[in-house]
C-alpha positions as CSV (number, residue, x, y, z in Angstrom):
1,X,-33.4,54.1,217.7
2,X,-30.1,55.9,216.2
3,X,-32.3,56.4,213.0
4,X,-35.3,58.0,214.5
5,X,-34.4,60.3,217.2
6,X,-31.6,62.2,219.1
7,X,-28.8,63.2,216.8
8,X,-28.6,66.9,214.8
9,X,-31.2,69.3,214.3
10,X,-31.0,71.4,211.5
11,X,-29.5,74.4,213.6
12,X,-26.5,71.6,214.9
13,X,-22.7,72.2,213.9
14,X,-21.6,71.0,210.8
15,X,-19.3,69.0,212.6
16,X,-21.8,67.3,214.7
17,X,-23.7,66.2,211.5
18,X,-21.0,64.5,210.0
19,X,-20.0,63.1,212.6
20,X,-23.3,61.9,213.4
21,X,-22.7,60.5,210.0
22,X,-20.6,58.0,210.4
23,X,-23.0,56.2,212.9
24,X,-24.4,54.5,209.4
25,X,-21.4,53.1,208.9
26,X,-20.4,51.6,212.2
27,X,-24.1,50.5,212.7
28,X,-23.8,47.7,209.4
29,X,-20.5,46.9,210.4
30,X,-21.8,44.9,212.8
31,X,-24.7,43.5,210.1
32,X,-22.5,40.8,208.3
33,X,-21.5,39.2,212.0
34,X,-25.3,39.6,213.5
35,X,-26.5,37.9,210.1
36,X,-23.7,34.8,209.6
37,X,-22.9,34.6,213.3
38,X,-22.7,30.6,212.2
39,X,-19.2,30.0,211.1
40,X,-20.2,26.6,209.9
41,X,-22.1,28.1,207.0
42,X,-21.9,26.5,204.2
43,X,-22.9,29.9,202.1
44,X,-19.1,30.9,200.4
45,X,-18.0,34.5,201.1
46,X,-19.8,36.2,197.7
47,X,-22.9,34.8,198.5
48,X,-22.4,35.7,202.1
49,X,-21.6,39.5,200.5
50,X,-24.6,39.5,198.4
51,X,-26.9,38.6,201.0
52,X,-26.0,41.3,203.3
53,X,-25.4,44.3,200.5
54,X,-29.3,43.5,199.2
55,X,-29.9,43.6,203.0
56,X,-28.7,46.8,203.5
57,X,-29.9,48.0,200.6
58,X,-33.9,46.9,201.4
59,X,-33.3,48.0,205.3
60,X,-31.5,51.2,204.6
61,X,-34.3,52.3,202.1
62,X,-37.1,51.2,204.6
63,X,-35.5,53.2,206.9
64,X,-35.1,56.1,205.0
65,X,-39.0,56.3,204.3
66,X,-40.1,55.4,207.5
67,X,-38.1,58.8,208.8
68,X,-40.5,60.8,206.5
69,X,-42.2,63.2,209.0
70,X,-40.9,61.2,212.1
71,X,-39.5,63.6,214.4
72,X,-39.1,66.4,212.0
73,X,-36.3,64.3,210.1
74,X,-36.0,63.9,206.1
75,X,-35.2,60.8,204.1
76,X,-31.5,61.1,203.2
77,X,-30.5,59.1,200.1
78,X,-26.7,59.5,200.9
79,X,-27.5,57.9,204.3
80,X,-28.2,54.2,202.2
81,X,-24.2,54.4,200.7
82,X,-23.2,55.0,203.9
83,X,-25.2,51.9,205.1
84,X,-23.3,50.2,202.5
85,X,-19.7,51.3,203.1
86,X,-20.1,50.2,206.7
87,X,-21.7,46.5,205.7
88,X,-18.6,46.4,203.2
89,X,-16.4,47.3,206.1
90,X,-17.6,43.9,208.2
91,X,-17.6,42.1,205.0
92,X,-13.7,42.6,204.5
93,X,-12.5,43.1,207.8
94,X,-14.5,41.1,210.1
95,X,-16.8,38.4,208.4
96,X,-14.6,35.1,208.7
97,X,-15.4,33.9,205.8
98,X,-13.7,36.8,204.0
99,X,-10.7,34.5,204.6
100,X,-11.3,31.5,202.1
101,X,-11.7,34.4,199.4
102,X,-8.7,34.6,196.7
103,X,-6.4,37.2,199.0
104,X,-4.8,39.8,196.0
105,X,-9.0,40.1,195.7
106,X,-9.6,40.6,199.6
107,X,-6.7,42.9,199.7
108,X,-8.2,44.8,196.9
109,X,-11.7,45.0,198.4
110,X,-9.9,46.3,201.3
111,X,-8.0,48.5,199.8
112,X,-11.0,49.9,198.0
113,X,-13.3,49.9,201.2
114,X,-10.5,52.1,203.2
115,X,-10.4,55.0,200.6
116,X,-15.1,55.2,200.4
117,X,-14.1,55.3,204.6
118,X,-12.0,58.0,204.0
119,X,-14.2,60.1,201.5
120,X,-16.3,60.1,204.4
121,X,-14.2,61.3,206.6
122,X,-13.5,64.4,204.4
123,X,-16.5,66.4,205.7
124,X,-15.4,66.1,208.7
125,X,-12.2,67.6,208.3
126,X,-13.7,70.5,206.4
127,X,-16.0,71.2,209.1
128,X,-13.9,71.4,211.9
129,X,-11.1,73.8,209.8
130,X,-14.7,75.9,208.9
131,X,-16.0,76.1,212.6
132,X,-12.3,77.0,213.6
133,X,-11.7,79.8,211.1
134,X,-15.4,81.0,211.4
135,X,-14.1,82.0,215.1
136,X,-10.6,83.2,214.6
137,X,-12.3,85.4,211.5
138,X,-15.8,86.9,214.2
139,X,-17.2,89.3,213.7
140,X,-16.2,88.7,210.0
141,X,-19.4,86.3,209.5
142,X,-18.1,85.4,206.1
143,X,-15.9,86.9,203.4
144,X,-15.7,84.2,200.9
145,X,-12.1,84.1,201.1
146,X,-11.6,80.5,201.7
147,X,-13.2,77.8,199.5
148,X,-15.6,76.6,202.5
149,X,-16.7,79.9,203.9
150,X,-19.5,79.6,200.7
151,X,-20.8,75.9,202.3
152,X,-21.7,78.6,205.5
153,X,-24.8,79.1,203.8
154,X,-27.8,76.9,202.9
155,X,-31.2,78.1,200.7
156,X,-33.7,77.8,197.8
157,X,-31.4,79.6,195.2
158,X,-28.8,78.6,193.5
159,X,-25.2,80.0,194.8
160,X,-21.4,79.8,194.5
161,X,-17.9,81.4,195.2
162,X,-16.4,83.3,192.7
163,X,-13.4,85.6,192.4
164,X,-15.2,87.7,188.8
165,X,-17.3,90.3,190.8
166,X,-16.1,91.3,194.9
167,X,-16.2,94.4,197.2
168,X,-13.3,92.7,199.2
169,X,-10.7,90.4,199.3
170,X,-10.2,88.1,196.7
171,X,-14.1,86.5,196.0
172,X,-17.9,87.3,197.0
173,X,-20.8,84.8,196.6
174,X,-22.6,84.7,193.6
175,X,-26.7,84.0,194.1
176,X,-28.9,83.5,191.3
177,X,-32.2,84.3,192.4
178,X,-35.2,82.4,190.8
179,X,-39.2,83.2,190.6
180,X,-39.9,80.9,193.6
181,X,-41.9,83.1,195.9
182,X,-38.7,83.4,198.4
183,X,-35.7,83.0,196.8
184,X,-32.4,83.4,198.5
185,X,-29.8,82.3,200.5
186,X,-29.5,82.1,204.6
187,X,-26.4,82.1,206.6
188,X,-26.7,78.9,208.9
189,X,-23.0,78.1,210.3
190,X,-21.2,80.9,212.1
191,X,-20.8,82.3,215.9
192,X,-23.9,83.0,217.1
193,X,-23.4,84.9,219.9
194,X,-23.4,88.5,219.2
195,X,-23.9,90.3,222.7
196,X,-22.0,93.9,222.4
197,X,-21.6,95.0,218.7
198,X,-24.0,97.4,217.4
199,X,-24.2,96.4,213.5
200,X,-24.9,94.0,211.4
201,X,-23.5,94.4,208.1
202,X,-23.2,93.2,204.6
203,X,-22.3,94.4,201.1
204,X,-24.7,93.1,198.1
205,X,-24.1,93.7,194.0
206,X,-26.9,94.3,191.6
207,X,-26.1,93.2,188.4
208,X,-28.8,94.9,186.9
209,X,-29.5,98.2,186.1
210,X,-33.6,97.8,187.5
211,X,-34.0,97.9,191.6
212,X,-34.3,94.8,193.3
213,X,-36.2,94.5,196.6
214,X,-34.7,92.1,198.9
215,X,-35.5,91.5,202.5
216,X,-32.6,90.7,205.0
217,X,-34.2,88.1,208.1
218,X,-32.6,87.3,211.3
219,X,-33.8,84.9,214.4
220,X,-32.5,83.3,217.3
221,X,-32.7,79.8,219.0
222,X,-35.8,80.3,220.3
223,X,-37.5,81.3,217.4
224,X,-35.9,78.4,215.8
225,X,-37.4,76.5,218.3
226,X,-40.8,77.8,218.0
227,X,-43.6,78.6,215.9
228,X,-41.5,80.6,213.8
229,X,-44.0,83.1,213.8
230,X,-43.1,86.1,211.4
231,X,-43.6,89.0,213.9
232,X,-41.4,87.0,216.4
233,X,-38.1,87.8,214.4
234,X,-36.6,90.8,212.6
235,X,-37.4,91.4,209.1
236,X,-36.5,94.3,206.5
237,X,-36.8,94.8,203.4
238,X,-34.1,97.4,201.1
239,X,-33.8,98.7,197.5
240,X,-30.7,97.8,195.7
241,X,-30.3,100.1,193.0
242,X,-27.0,98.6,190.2
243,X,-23.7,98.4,191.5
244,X,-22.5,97.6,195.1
245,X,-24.1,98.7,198.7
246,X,-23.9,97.9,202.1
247,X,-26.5,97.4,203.7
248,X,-26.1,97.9,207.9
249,X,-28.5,97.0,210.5
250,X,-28.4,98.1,213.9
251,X,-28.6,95.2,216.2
252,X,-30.5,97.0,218.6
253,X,-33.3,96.6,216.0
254,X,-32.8,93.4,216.1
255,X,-33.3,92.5,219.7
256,X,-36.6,94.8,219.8
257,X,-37.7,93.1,216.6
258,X,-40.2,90.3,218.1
259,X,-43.3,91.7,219.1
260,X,-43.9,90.1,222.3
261,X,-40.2,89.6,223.8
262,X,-36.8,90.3,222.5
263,X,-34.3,88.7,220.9
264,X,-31.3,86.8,222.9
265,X,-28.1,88.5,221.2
266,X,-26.3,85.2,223.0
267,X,-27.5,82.8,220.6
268,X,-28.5,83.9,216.7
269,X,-28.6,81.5,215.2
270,X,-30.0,82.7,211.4
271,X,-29.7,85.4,208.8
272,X,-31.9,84.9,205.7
273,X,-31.3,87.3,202.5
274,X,-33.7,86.9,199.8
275,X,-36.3,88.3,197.6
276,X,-40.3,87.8,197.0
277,X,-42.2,86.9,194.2
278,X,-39.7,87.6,191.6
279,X,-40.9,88.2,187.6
280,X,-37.8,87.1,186.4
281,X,-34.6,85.8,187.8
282,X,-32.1,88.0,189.1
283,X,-28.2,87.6,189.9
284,X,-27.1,89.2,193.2
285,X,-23.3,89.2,194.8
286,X,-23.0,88.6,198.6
287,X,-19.6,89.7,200.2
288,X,-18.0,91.1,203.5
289,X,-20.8,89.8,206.1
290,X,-19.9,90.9,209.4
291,X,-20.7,92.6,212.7
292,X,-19.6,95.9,213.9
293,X,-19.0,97.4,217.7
């Protein structure tokens, strides 16, 4: 049931979700010792290995599809070499008849097996030093001064950091917009509560000299949660003529935006900035993202 319900929703803490990861891994484990329980086998340790890897592989994939559309989960490819790190870990560690295998080659497989553990282990750390820094830096939503501020944000157009073109500091994010009908970029990890400031603010670059029209979203949990109706969250749309400008928002805007309630300043938990129906692509820069009392 760890593959079809419970865990993260796309709103969750990066931190959760990785995490929640590593539940592939410990999960096969346990495969090799469920499968070849039998110490008697006769099958040698390769064979043994074999078996279980095309296992994995067959089940994990299964798995994968059968989570298309099940509880509002997606298929994750990246899941399925997880599923195969942890069957590699009971292989090596825990199968007993790792032990009639050549040992320099067990000790290698081992060796091997402990660094694709700790490449997974890597997102983890990054995403608790984010979520910690996101809070000492509030209301500073993000400045792009750190190389994971820019893995904050999530959307349909392509983005990075870059240090070329900033209003502050020492980078901005650059966002190449494209021709999809919304294309931009949305703001998905950061502090959500934002009871008592008055602004929202953020500073964008045209790098062209014709206006672009982009529209600045922002919802809560409950909208999330919902029908994510487009009169039930705040929506506006500004001209950016070349050059830099800040764009600010009064919050209280923002909690009288929904049409038949307002918005719960406790828990935001998305800002979308984007464009519509573009005739060509465009190159915006994103920096100094914050709130204001």
């Amino acid at each position: 049931m760890l593959f079809f319900i419970g865990g993260p929703d796309y709103h969750s803490p990066r931190s959760f979700k990785s995490v929640w990861n590593l539940g592939h891994i410990l999960f096969y484990a346990f495969l090799p010792l469920l499968v070849f329980n039998n110490r008697k086998t006769l099958a040698s340790f390769p064979r043994q290995a074999l078996h279980i890897l095309l296992l994995t592989l067959v089940l994990g994939t299964l798995i994968e599809i059968l989570q298309t559309g099940f509880d509002a989960r997606m298929p994750d490819m990246v899941d399925i070499l997880r599923n195969i790190i942890g069957a590699l870990v009971g292989l090596v560690f825990f199968l007993p008849s790792r032990k009639n295998f050549p040992k320099k080659w067990l000790v290698a497989l081992q060796l091997l097996v402990i660094l694709l553990v700790s490449l997974q282990m890597v997102p983890i750390v990054y995403a608790f030093w984010d979520e910690k820094r996101a809070k000492r830096q509030f209301p500073l939503l993000s400045g792009f001064e750190t190389p994971f501020e820019v893995h904050r944000w999530t959307g349909g157009a392509t983005f990075e950091a870059q240090a070329e073109i900033k209003k502050s500091g020492n980078a901005a994010m650059k966002v190449m917009l494209n021709t999809d009908t919304y294309s931009g970029v949305a703001l998905k990890y950061f502090p959500g509560d934002w009871e008592g400031y008055r602004l929202f603010q953020f500073s964008v670059f045209n790098s062209d000299n014709d206006v672009l029209k982009i529209t600045c979203r922002i919802h809560d949990r409950q909208h999330a949660q919902g029908q994510q109706e487009y009169a039930d969250r705040f929506n506006q749309s500004f001209s950016i003529l070349h050059g830099w400008q800040t764009i600010t928002i009064p919050l209280d805007h923002v909690k009288t935006a929904p049409e038949t309630r307002q918005m719960d300043m406790k828990q935001i938990q998305g800002v979308g900035i984007f464009a519509v129906r573009l005739p060509r692509p465009r190159t915006i820069y994103i920096d100094d993202v914050r709130l204001k009392k």
